[in-house]
N, C-alpha and C positions, 0 to 999 in steps of 0.2 A: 449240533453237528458242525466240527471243521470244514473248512475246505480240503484239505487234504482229506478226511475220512470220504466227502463227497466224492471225491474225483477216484481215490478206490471202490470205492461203490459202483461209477459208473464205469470204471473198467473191466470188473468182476461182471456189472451187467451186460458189457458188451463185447465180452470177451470170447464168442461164438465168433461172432463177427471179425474182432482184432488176426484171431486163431494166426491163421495163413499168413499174415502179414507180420505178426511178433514173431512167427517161427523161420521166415525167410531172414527177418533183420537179424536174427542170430544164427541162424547158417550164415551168413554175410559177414558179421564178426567170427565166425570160428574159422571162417576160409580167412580173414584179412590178418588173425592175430596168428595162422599157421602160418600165412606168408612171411611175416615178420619175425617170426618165433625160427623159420628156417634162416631166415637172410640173416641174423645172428650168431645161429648155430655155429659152434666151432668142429662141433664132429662131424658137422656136414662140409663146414669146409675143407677139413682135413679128409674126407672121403673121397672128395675132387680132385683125382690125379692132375689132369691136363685141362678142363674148361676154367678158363678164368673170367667168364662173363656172367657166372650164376648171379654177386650180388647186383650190378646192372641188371642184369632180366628181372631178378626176381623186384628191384626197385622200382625200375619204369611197369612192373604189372601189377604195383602196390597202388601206383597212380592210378591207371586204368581201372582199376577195382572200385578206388575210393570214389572215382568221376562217375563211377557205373552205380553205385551205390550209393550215393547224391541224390543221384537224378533219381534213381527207385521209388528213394524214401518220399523225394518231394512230392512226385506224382502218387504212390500211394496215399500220402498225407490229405493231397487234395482229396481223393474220392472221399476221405474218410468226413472231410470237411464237409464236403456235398451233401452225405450221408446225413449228418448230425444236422445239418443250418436247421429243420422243421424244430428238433428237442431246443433247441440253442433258444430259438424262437419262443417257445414253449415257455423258458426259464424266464424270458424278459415278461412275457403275460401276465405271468405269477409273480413278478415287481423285484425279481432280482435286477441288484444293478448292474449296468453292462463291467463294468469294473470288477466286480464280483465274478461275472459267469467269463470274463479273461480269461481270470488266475485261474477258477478252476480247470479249462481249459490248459491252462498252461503248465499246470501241475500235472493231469490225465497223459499229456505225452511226455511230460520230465520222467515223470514216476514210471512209467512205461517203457523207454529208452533208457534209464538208469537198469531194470530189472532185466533189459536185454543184453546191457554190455556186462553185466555179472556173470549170466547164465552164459553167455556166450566166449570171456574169456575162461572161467570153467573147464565148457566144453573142449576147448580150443586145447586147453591145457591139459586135461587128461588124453588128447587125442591127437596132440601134437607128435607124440611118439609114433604113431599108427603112421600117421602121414610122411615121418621122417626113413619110417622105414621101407615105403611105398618108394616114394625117392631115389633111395640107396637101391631098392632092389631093381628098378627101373635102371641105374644104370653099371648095373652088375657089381657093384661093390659089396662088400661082406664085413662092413664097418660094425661095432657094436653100437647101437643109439642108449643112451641112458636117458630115464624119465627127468623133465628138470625142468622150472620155473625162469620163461625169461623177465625180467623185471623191463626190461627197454621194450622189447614187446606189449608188454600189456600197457605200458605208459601211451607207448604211440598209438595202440589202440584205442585206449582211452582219450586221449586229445582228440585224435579224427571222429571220433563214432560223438561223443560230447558238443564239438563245433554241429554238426548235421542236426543230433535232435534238438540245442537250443535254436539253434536257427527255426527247421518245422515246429518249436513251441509259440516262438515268437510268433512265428504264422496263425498258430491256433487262437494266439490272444488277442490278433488284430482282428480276429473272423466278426466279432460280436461289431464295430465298429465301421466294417467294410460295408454291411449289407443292411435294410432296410427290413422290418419286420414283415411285409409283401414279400420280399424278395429270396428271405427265409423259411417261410412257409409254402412257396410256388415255384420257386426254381425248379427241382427236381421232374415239373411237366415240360419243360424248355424244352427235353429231347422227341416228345410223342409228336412227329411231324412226318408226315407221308412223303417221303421221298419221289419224284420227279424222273421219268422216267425221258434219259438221252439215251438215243440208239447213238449220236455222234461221238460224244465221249467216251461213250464204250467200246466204238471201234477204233477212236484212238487210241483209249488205251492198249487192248489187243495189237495195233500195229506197233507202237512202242516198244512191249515188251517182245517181239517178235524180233524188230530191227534189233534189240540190244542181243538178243541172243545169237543174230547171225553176225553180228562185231565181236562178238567173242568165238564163236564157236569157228568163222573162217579160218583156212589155215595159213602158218608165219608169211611172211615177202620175202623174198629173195636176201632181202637188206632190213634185218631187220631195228630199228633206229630210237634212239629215245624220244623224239619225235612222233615215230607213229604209236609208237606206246602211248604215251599221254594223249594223241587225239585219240584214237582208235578204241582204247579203251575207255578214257575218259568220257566219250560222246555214250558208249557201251552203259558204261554205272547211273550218269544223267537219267540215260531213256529207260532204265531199267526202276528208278527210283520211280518217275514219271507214272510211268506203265502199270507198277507195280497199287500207286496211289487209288489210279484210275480206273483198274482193276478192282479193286474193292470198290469205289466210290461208283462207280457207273456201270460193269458188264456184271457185278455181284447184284445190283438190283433191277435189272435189266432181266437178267435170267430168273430173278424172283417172281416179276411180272408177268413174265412168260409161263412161269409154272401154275402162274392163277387162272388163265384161260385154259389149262387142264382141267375141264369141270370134273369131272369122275373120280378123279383124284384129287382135285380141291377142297371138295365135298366130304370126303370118305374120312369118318372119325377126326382125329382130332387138328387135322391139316390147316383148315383153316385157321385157326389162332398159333399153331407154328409159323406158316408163313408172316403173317400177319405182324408177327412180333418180329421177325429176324427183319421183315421190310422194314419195319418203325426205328428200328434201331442200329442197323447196317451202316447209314451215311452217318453219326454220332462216333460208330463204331473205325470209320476205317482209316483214321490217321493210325488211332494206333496198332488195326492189323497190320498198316504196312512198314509201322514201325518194328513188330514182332516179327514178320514175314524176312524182312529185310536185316534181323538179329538172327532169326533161325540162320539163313542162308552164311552171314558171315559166320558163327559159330559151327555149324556142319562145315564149314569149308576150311575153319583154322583147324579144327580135332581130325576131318579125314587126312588133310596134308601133313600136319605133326606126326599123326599116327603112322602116316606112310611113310614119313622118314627115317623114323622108328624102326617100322617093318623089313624096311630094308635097307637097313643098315651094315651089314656084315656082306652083302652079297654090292652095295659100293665100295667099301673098303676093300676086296677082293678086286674088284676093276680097277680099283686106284693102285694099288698095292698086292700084285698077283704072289707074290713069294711071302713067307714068312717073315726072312731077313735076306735084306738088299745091299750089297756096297760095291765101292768101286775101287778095284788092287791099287794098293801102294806100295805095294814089294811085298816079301814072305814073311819078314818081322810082322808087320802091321796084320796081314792077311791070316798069319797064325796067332796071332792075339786075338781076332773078332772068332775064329774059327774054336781055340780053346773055351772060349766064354759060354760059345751054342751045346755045344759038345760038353759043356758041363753039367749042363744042366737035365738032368735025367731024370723029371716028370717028362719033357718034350723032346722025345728023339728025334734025331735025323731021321726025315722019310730020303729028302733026296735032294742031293747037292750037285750042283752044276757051275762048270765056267762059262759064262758069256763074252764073249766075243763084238764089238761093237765098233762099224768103221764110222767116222762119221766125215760127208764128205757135201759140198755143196752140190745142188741139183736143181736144172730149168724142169717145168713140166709144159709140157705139149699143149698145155689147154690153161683155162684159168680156172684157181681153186681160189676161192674166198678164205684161203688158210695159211699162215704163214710155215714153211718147209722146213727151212733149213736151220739148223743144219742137218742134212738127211740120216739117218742112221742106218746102215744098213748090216742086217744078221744073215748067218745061212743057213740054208733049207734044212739039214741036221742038226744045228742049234734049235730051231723054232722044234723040229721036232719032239727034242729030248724035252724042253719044257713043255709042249702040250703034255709029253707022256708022263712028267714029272708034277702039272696038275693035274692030272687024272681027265683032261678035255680029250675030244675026239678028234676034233681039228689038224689035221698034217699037211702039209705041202710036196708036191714033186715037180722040181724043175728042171730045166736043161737050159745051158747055154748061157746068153743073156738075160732068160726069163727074168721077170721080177714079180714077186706078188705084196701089195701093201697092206698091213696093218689098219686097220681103220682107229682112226684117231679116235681119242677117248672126247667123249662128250660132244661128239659131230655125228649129223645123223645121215653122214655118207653109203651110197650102197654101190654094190659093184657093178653100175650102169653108169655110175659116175666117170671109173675108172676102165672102162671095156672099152679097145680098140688104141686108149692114147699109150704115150710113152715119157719115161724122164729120160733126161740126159744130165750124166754125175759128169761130176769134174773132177779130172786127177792131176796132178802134179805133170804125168807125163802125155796128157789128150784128155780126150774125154771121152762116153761110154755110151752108147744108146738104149736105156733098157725097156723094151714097152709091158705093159700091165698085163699078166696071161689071169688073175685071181685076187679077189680081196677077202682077206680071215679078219679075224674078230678078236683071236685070243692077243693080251698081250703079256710081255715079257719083261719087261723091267717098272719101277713104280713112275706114276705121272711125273714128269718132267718137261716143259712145252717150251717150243713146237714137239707134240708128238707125234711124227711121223718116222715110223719105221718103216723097211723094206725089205724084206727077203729076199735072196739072190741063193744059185744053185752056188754047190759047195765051191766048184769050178773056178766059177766068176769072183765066190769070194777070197780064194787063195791066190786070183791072181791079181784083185784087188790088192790085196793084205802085202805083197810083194811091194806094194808101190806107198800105199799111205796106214802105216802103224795102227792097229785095230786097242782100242781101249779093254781092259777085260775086268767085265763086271762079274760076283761073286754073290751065289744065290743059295739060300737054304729052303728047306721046307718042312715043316716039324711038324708032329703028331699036335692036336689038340692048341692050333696056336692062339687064340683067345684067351688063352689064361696063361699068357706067357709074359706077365708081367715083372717081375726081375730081370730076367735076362734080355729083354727089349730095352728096359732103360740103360743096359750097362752096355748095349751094342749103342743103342744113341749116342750114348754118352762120346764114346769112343768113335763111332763112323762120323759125324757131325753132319752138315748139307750135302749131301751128296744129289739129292732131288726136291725138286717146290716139295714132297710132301713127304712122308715120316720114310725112313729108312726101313721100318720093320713093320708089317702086318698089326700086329697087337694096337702098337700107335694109333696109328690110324682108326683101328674100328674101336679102341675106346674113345678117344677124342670125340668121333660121330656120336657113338651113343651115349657118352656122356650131355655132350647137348642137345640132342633128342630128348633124351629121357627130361631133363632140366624144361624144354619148351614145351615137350608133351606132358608133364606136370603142371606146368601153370595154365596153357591151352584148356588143360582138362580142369581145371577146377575153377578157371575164369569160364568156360563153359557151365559149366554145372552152376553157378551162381546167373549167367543169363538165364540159363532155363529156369530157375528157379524164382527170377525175377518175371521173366516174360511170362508165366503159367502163373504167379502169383496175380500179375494185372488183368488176366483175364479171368481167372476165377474170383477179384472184386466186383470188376465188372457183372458179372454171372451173379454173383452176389445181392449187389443193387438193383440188377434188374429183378432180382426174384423177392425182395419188398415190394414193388412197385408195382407185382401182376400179381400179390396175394390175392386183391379181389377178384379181380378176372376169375383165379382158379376157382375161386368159391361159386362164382356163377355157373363155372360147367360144373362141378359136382352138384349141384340143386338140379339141375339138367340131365342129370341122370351121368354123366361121366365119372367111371371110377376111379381111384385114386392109381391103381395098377395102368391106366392108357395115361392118368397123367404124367406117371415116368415116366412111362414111353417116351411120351412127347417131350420131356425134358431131356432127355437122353439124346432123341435127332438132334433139337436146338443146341444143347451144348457140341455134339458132335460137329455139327454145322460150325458151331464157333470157335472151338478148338482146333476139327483138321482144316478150313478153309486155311488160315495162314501158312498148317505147319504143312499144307500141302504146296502151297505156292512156295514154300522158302525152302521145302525142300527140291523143288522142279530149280529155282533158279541155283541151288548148290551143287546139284547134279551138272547142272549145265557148266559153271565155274571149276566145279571136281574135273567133270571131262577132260576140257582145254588142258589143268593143271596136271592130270595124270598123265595124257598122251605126251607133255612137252617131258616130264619125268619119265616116264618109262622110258620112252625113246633112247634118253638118254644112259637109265642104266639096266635097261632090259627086265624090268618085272612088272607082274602085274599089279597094278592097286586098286582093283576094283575090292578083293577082301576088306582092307582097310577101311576103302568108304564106306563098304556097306557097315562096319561096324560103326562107324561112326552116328548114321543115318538110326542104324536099330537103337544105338544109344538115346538118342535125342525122341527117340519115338515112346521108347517107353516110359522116359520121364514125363513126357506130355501127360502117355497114358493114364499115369499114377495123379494127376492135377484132374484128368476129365472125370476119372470115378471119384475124386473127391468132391469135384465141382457138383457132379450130380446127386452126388447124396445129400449134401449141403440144401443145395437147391429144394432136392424133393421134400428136405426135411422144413424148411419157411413153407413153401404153397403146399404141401400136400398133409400136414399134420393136423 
């Protein structure tokens, strides 16, 4: 017998085991050779109107992946190493030479890693299509994708994924050399040690995590500073990491103990060796809960924010960009060339066209705003109307006199107690004006351009304004179905040029946003879906190893008369125990991060994102899900067959 036939042998033998960990390593190539297989893409580039940051994103998240999928492999590599040292040990008994049981060694994860980057660029490659067209429809495009072979993809994937498994080969060949025959047959008791019961630890950790959650969840300062950013939060992640640690290592076996002085419950069927087992293994266990805990929480918290950006995407493009198409008169030539172009176009009628009117003049305010003014703009009370009535808001003004009512700036979370009682005073050419604040509205009227500070003035004040300083007159459409008014927005661009910091026309604008939404909640999501994938992978080794190691236990309670039915059971707590402990911690600290990040969002563009999170949240739950029923089948199927 070769060594090569050997070492297929002993993968076929152990390939129950490999299972989870071969099928993660190739979801991992078919996610890394799709990332690559897109960043090549020419019809995906050519489907990209306006983002010109896909190959950047999709590059720096190629890094990310491969750093993330490194480290996976190493550390699954190690348990698998753990696992084996007793057989390894076994081989040198039986008078193979350590030379010998290396290579085979070293051949078991060549041949292994070789049979994963196959199946995996494969995969990748029939299913490349699937994912390019997810892509495309995520960012509204209607590109046609063709099936097709990247050769520079598969190459890169092949070098990355090649460097990892010779490296973890090389590790497997040094195993026979690293360790002593003692040390390969006994290590694996190193973990049965009774954990040490701190009530101090444990209430530090609790106040840790307690102070990081109220550094985050307090609300902004007055001034808010890059300064207080970095400590505030910074001190926030620290005690959160701390906490998080401490929490597993000290109030996770604290509360264990506690549960043991419940004798009636102690006692009662198969408790005592549940507990017994989680205490024995908890403090082994909880670097890498809080390694997992502290992966859920960032993962939940990049997919609910992406997805929220997503979500509401069309309804900020509307705040930013209230009209369909925006410009600003340059006589009737010009004004009737942007106006024949809209007006051609007859998939998207005219709902409703309006002049805008716009004084723009300097102005002190009465009090102090932390916002810079000027130059003031001010619209009147019948203008502001026509456009509420013109986008269908309910919003109107009625003034008299001097009255003035402001605009609330875009992306300032001003309310009208800010502005109740003061006054500006405009400046004219010929004096000046005293106007005090009788109302502050919401709706705005032309697209972002800052300072955004408008003012409404009754008709009155603004004709008599108008007399003294030239009013500017901007030109506004508003068309049926404007999201898919993609020709005729580029040839009004084309032709209006800068007229404001941001797109001239509606369409612009909100495909730009969802063009790189959809781009960052693409790779969010499937760099998520490879966390989870990895994080539910390491626990279900875990889960794994420990259920060799309690085979005998089990056999003792079924001699005991315990049936094999309560021994689920109790597999079933213990996994549960070890599955939601983290994902329940990592989902309380994303809840907590989601908050802070939605309230400073919404604020800013008035919606809710609690739907978002929670899909995010359900997402991540049910993957777990699908890792605990297999964990415990797994499991029941070693101790209880």
């Amino acid at each position: 017998m070769t060594l090569f036939s050997l070492a297929r042998k002993n993968i076929k033998g152990n390939f129950n085991n490999y299972f989870v960990y071969f099928v993660t390593l190739v979801f991992s190539m078919v996610i890394y050779y799709t990332f690559t297989s897109l960043q090549y893409s020419e019809k995906i580039q050519e489907s990209i109107e306006l983002s010109d940051t896909m190959s950047f994103m999709f590059g720096v998240s190629s890094i990310i992946l491969i750093l993330f999928v490194a480290i996976f492999i190493l550390y699954s590599n190690s348990f698998f190493t753990r696992k084996r040292k007793k057989e390894v040990g076994l081989y040198a008994i039986l008078g193979l030479r350590k030379k010998t049981i290396a290579k085979m060694l070293f051949y078991e994860n060549l041949i292994m890693g070789i049979i994963a980057i196959v199946i995996g660029i494969i995969l990748g490659t029939l299913l490349s299509k699937l994912f390019a067209m997810i892509l495309i429809k995520l960012m509204g495009s209607i590109a046609e994708v063709d099936f097709g072979i990247s050769i520079l993809a598969i190459t890169q994937t092949v070098i990355v994924f090649m460097v990892i498994i010779l490296f973890t080969s090389v590790q497997g060949y040094r195993l026979i050399y690293r360790f002593t025959l003692i040390e390969l047959f006994y290590d694996e008791k190193k973990g049965e040690q009774i954990p040490k019961v701190s009530l101090i630890t444990a209430v530090i950790g609790v106040i840790f995590l307690v102070v990081s959650y109220w550094l985050i969840l307090k609300p902004f300062p007055d001034e808010f500073t890059t300064e207080y950013l970095i400590k505030n939060y910074g001190i926030a992640f620290v005690a959160l990491v701390i906490g998080t640690h401490l929490f597993f290592r000290s109030v996770t076996v604290y509360l264990l103990r506690l549960s043991q002085k419940n004798k009636s419950r102690y006692y009662r069927g198969t408790r005592i060796i549940e507990t017994s087992r989680l205490l024995f293994r908890i403090r082994g266990n909880a670097r890498t809960f809080t390694v997992i805990a502290l992966l859920s929480a960032a993962t939940i918290c990049f997919l609910g924010a992406t997805y929220s950006g997503y979500y509401s995407n069309e309804k900020r493009a509307k705040e930013v960009v209230p009209f369909s198409y925006s410009h600003l008169s340059k006589g009737p030539e010009f004004d009737s060339q942007v106006e024949s172009i809209i007006k051609a176009d007859h998939r998207h009628p005219i709902k409703a066209q309006l002049d805008i009117p716009v004084i723009q003049v300097k102005g002190i305010l009465s009090f102090q705003l932390d916002y810079d003014i000027n130059p003031v703009k001010l619209i009147s009370e019948s203008t502001f109307n026509k456009v509420a009535n013109a986008l269908n808001k309910d919003e109107t003004v009625s003034l008299s006199g001097n009255q003035a009512a402001v605009i609330q700036p875009r992306f300032t979370e001003y309310t009208k107690s800010v502005f109740k009682g003061e006054n500006i005073t405009i400046q004219l050419p010929q004096g000046s004006s005293e106007l005090p604040f009788v109302h502050m509205v919401e709706s705005n009227v032309l697209p972002f351009d800052y300072p955004d500070f408008f003012l409404v003035v009754s008709n009155e004040m603004f004709a008599e304004i108008a007399k003294k300083e030239a009013p500017l007159t901007y030109k506004v459409y508003e068309v049926e179905n404007e999201v898919t008014a993609q020709a005729t927005s580029k040839k009004v661009n084309k032709l209006v040029g800068n007229d404001f910091q941001v797109s001239s026309s509606f369409y612009t604008e909100y495909k730009q946003g969802k063009e790189g939404n959809a781009i960052t909640l693409f790779i969010f999501g499937f760099l998520g879906l490879v966390f989870l994938a990895a994080t539910g992978s390491i626990i279900y080794f875990k889960q794994l190893t420990e259920a060799n190691e309690a085979k005998g236990h089990y056999e003792i309670l079924r001699k005991i008369g315990v049936n094999k039915k309560d021994i689920r059971k109790s597999i079933k707590r213990q996994s549960l125990f070890v599955f939601g402990l983290p994902l329940t911690i990592g989902t309380l600290h994303s809840c907590v991060a989601l908050y802070f990040t939605s309230n400073f969002i919404s604020n800013l563009i008035g919606i809710n994102l609690i739907f978002p999170i929670l899909m995010a949240i359900v997402f991540f739950v049910i993957i777990y899900a699908v890792y605990y029923v297999l964990t415990v089948n797994t499991y029941n199927r070693i101790v209880n067959k």
